[in-house]
C-alpha positions in Angstrom: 0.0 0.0 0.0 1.0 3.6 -1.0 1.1 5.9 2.1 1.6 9.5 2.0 4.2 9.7 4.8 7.3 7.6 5.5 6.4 8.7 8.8 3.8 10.5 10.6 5.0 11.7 14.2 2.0 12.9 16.7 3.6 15.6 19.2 6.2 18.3 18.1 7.9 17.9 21.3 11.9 17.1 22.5 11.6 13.8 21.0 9.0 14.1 18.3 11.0 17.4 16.9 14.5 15.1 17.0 12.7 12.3 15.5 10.6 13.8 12.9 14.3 16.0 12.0 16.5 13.4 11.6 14.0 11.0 9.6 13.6 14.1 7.4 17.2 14.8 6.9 17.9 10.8 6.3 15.4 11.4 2.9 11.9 10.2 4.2 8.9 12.0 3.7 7.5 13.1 7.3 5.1 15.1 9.0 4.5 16.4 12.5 1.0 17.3 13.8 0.9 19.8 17.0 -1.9 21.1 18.6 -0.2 23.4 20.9 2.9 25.6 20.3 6.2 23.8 18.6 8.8 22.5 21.5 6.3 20.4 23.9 6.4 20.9 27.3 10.1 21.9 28.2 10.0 24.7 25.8 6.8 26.3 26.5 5.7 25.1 30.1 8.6 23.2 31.7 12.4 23.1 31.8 13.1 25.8 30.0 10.4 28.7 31.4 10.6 26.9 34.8 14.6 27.5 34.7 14.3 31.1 33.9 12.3 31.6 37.0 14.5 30.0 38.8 17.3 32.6 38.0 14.6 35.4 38.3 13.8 34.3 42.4 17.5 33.4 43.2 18.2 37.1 43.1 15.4 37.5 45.6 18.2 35.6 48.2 21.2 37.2 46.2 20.2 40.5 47.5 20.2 39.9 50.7 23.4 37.6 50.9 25.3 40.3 48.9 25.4 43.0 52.4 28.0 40.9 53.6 30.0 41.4 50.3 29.7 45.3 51.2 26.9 45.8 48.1 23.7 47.9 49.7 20.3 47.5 48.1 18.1 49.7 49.4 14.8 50.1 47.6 14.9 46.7 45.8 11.4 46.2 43.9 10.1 43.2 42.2 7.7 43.1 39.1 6.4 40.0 38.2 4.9 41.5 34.6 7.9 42.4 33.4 9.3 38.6 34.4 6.7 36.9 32.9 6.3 38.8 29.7 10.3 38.9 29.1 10.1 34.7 29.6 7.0 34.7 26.4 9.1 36.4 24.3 12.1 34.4 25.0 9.4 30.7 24.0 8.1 33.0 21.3 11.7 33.0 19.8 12.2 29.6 20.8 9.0 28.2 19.5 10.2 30.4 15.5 13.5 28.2 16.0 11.7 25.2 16.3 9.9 25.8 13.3 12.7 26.7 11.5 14.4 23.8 11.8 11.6 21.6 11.0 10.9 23.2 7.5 15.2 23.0 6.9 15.1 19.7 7.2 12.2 19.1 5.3 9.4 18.1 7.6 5.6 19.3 7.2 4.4 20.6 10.2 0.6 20.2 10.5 -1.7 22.4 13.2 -3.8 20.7 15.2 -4.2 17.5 17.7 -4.0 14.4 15.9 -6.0 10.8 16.9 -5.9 8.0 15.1 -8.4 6.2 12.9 -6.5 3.3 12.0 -2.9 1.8 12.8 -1.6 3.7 9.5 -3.9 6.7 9.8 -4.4 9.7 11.3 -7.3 12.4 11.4 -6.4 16.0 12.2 -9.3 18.8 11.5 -10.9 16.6 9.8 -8.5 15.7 7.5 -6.7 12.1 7.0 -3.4 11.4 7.1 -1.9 8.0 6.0 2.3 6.9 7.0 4.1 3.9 7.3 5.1 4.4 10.6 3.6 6.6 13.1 5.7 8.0 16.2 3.3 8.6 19.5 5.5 11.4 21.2 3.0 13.5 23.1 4.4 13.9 26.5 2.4 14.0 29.3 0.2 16.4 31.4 -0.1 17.8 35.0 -2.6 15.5 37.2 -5.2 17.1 39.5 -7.2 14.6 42.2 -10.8 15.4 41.8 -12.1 16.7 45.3 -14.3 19.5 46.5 -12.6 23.1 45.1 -10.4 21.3 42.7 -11.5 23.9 40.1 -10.3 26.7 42.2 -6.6 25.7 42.2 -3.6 26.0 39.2 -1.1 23.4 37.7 2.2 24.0 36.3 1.2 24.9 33.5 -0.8 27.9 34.6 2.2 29.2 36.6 4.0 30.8 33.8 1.3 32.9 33.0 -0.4 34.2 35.8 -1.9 38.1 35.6 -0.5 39.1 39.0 1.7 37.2 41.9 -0.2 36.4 44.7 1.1 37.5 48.4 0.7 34.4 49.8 0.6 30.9 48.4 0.3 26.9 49.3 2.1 24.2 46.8 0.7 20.6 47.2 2.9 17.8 46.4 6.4 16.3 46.9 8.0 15.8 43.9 10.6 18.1 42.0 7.7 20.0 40.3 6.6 21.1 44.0 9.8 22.4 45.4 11.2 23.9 42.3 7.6 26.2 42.5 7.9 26.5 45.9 11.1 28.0 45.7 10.6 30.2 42.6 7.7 31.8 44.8 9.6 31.7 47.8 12.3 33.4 45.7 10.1 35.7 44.5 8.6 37.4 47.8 5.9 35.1 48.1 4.9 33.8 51.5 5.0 29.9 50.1 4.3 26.7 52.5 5.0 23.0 50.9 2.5 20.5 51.9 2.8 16.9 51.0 0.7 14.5 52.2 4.2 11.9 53.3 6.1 11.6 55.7 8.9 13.7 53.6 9.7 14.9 50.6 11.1 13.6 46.7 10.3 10.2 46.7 12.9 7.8 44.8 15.3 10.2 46.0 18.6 9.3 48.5 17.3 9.1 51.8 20.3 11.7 53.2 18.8 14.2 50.2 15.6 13.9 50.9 15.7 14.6 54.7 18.7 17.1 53.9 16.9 19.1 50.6 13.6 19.3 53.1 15.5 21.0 56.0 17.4 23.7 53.8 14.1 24.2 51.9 12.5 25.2 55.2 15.8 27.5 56.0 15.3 29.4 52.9 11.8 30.5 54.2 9.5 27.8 52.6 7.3 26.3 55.3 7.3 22.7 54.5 4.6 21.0 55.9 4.9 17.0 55.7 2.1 14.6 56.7 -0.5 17.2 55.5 -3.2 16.8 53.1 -5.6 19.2 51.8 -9.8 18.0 52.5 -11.1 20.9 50.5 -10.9 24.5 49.0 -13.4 27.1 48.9 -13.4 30.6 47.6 -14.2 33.5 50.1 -15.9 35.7 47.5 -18.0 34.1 45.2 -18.0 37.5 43.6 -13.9 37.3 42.8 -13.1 34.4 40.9 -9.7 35.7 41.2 -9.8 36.5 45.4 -8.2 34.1 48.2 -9.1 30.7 48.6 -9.7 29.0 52.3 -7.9 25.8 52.5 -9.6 23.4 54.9 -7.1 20.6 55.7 -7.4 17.3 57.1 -6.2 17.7 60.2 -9.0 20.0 61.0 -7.0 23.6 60.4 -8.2 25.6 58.1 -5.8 28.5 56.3 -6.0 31.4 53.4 -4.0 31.7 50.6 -3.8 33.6 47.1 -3.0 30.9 45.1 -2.7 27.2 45.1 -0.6 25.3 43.4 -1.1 21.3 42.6 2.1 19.6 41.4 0.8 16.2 42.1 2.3 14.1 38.8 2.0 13.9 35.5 0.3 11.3 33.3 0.7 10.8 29.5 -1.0 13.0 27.3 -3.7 10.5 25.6 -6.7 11.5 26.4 -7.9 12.6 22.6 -5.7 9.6 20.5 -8.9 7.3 20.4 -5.4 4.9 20.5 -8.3 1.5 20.4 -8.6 2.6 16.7 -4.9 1.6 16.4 -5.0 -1.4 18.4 -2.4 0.3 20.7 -2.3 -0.7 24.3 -2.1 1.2 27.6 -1.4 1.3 31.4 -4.7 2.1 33.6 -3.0 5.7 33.9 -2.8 5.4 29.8 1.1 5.0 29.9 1.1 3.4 26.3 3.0 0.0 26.4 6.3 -0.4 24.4 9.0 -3.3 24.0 12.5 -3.0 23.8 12.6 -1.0 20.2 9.9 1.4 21.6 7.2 -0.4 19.4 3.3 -0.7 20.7 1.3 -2.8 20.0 0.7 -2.2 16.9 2.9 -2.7 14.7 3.4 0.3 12.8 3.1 2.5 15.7 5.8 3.5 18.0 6.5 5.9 20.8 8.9 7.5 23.2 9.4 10.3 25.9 7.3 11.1 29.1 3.5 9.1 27.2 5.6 6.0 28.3 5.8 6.8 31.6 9.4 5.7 31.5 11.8 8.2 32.9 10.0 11.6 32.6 13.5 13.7 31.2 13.8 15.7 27.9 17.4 14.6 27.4 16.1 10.9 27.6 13.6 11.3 25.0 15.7 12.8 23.0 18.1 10.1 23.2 15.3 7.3 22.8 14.4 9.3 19.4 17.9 8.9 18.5 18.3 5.3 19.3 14.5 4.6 17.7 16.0 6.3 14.3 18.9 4.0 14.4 16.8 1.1 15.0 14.0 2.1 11.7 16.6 3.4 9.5 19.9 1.6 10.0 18.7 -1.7 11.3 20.6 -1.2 14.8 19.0 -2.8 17.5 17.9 -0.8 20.6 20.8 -0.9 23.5 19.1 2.2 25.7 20.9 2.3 28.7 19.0 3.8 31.7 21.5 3.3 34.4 23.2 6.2 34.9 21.1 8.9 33.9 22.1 12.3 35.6 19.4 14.5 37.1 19.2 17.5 38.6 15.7 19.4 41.0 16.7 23.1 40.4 14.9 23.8 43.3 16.8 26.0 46.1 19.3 24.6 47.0 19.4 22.2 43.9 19.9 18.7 43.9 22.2 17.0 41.5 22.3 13.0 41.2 23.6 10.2 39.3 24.0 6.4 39.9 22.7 4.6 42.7 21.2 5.8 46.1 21.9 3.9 49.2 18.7 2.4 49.3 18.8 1.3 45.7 22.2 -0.2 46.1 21.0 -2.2 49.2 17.9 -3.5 47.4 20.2 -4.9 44.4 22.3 -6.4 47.3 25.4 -4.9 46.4 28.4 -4.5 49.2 28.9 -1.4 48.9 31.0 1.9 51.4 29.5 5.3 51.3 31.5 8.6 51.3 29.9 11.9 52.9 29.6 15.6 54.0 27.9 18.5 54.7 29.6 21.5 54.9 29.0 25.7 55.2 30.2 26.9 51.9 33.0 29.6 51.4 30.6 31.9 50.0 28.0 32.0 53.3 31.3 33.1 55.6 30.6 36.4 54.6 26.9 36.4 53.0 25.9 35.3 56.5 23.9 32.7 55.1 22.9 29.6 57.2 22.4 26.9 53.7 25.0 24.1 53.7 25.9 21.8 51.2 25.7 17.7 50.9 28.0 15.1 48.8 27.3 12.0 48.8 29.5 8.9 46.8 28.9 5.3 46.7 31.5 3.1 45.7 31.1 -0.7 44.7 33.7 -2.8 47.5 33.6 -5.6 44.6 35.1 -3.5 41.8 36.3 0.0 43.5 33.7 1.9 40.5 31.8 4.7 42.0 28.0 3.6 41.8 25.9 6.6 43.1 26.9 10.2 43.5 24.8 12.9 45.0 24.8 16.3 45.5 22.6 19.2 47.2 23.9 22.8 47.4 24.7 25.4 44.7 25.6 24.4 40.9 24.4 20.7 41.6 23.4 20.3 38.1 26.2 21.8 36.7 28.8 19.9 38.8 26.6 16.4 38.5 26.9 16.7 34.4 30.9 15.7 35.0 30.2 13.1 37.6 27.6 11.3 35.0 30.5 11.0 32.7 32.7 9.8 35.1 30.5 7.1 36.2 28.9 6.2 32.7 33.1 5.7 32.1 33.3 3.2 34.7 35.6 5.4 37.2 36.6 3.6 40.3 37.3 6.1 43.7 41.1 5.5 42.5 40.0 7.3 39.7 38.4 10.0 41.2 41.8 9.9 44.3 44.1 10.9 41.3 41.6 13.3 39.9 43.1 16.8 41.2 40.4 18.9 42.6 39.9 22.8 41.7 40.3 24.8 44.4 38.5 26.4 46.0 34.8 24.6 44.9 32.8 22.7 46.2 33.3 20.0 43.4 36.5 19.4 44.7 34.4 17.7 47.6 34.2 14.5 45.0 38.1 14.2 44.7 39.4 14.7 48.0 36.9 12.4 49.9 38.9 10.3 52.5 38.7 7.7 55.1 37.3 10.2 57.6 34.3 10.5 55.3 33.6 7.2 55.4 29.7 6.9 56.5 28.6 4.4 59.0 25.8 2.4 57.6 23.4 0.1 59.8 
């Protein structure tokens, strides 16, 4: 059968933009159908927005630390419009990129959501679509539990947009979406409490990070609230859709805020695929079901990225994209490595890991020593500030190879990039012993850990 599309990729997002490219380039005939703006999530509503706010509310801190470097501030103002409106224009420019490339390299870019009517067709506005192959890479989206005054509160997405900033505000959740908010608002002059229903804070995280990251998060000025969970919401003014909220928790208390924020997960995006017409199956929290070579069950359809409910990264669907290409195109098998994976919460302080945790390493049973410290950086001597940092490295007592390494304090992300390399390498602590450390950092932390580091595990 004739098709009109080598391939037809649903989602112009990290990994539907690097597949849909590099098929194009290779001399197929594809096509990209987008609903929303080009870029996905991390351009428009995620990494990349988020990260810019992130520099935006560390100056609210910077301020204040810098009277101990003899700057004075007096008369310091925020405006959140001018913040906001600066970071559009910035995705606007992003988003012309985007499309740039796309039409470079040859690929048609169709407007509008795309669902399937067949496992080689696709209807968009009302119009079919036929391909060969057709790439499911349409992210995911921000969860909301249904409860009473669920409608009155914001997700991520919203954030990025909102008309004023409120003066008060309550984040829900525990993940890395929660506390990177809750410290842009904190940054920001907003009077922000965390509250997450466990008993503590980034699950899947290292223990020592977790219990660390949620004490220096409540330093900054964040009032982390653990073991709380929100009963309902109601607005005090019927009459102002936009006025404060009355949060009634479960515990009885009952508290007003400006603005709430739910960062409770993200599910894939799949809602609107109608993916039975395919014959393409999914997870009860539609996570659409791959093998190996990222094919569904159909066939002819494929996907990759954050609607697999894999690991929820933009690098790693980028990567997937990559290896899928090789596997259509050059007849390379899929060898996706997920061990390994450097991440970083660029929440405040950030968190930067790689490898194992300690609890990980124990579950796989490995016999393994553990390196760490916490210390005052050389920059709070004279900012006055009370943060401190954590390092954290696991090393394998079989092999000498550095399993796990972990970081919370400033440039975490940054300084966890090299430490993924060293690791993905294979470097052993004797590796990292000879390494000689640049002084004075706090990355030289990782080269100069000794015996008197040594952690003592239960």
């Amino acid at each position: 059968m004739a098709y009109q599309y080598d391939l037809f990729v649903i989602g112009a997002g990290s990994g539907g933009v690097r597949a849909s490219r590099v098929a194009a380039s290779k001399g197929y005939k594809v096509a990209v159908a987008e609903g929303s703006a080009l870029g996905g999530t991390c351009v428009n509503i995620g990494c990349v927005p988020k990260k810019l706010f992130v520099y935006a509310s560390e100056y609210g801190h910077g301020f204040g630390e810098a009277a101990g470097f003899g700057w004075k501030h007096d008369g310091i103002q925020f405006d959140w419009s001018v913040l906001r409106d600066n970071k559009t224009k910035e995705i606007e420019r992003l988003n012309g990129i985007y499309g740039n490339m796309l039409g470079n390299a040859g690929v048609e870019v169709i407007s509008g959501f795309a669902s399937f009517v067949d496992a080689h067709t696709v209807m968009v506005n009302g119009k079919t679509y036929t391909a060969e192959r057709i790439l499911i890479a349409v992210g995911a989206k921000p969860f909301i539990p249904e409860f009473q005054g669920s409608d009155l509160v914001v997700s991520s997405n919203e954030m990025f947009y909102l008309d004023t900033l409120p003066s008060k505000a309550l984040v829900v959740g525990g993940g890395y979406i929660a506390v990177e908010f809750a410290g842009i608002l904190n940054g920001l002059g907003v009077d922000t409490s965390l509250a997450y229903r466990g008993d503590q804070l980034l699950r899947g995280f290292d223990e020592d990070v977790r219990a660390f990251a949620s004490e220096e998060y409540n330093k900054s000025g964040i009032d982390v609230r653990l073991n709380t969970d929100v009963d309902r919401i109601e607005l005090l003014d019927p009459k102002d859709p936009a006025g404060e909220r009355m949060v009634h928790f479960k515990d009885g208390t009952s508290e007003r805020f400006g603005l709430i924020l739910y960062a409770t997960g993200r599910v894939p995006n799949v809602g609107s695929l109608e993916l039975d017409k395919a014959g393409v199956e999914f997870g009860k929290n539609g996570a659409v079901k791959i093998d190996k070579n990222f094919t569904t069950t159909a066939s002819s359809v494929f996907a990759l990225g954050d609607v697999t409910d894999n690991i929820q990264l933009t690098p790693v669907a980028i990567k997937e994209a990559m290896a899928l290409i090789d596997y259509w195109f050059d007849g390379k098998e899929v060898d996706f490595d997920y061990d390994n994976i450097p991440t970083a919460v660029f929440s405040q302080p950030a968190i930067g890991t790689v490898g194992l945790s300690e609890q990980e390493a124990e579950a796989r049973g490995i016999d393994f020593r553990v390196y760490q410290t916490d210390f005052r950086a050389m920059k709070h001597t004279l900012s006055g500030g009370t943060s401190r940092t954590l390092m954290k490295m696991l090393v394998n007592n079989a092999d000498e190879k550095v399993i796990g390494a972990h970081m919370v304090g400033d440039y975490s992300g940054e300084i966890i990039q090299g430490l993924g390399i060293a690791l993905k390498a294979g470097a052993t602590k004797a590796d990292f012993d000879a390494t000689v450390g640049v002084h004075p950092t706090s990355a030289e932390e990782f080269v100069t850990f000794s015996a008197g580091a040594l952690k003592e595990r239960k």
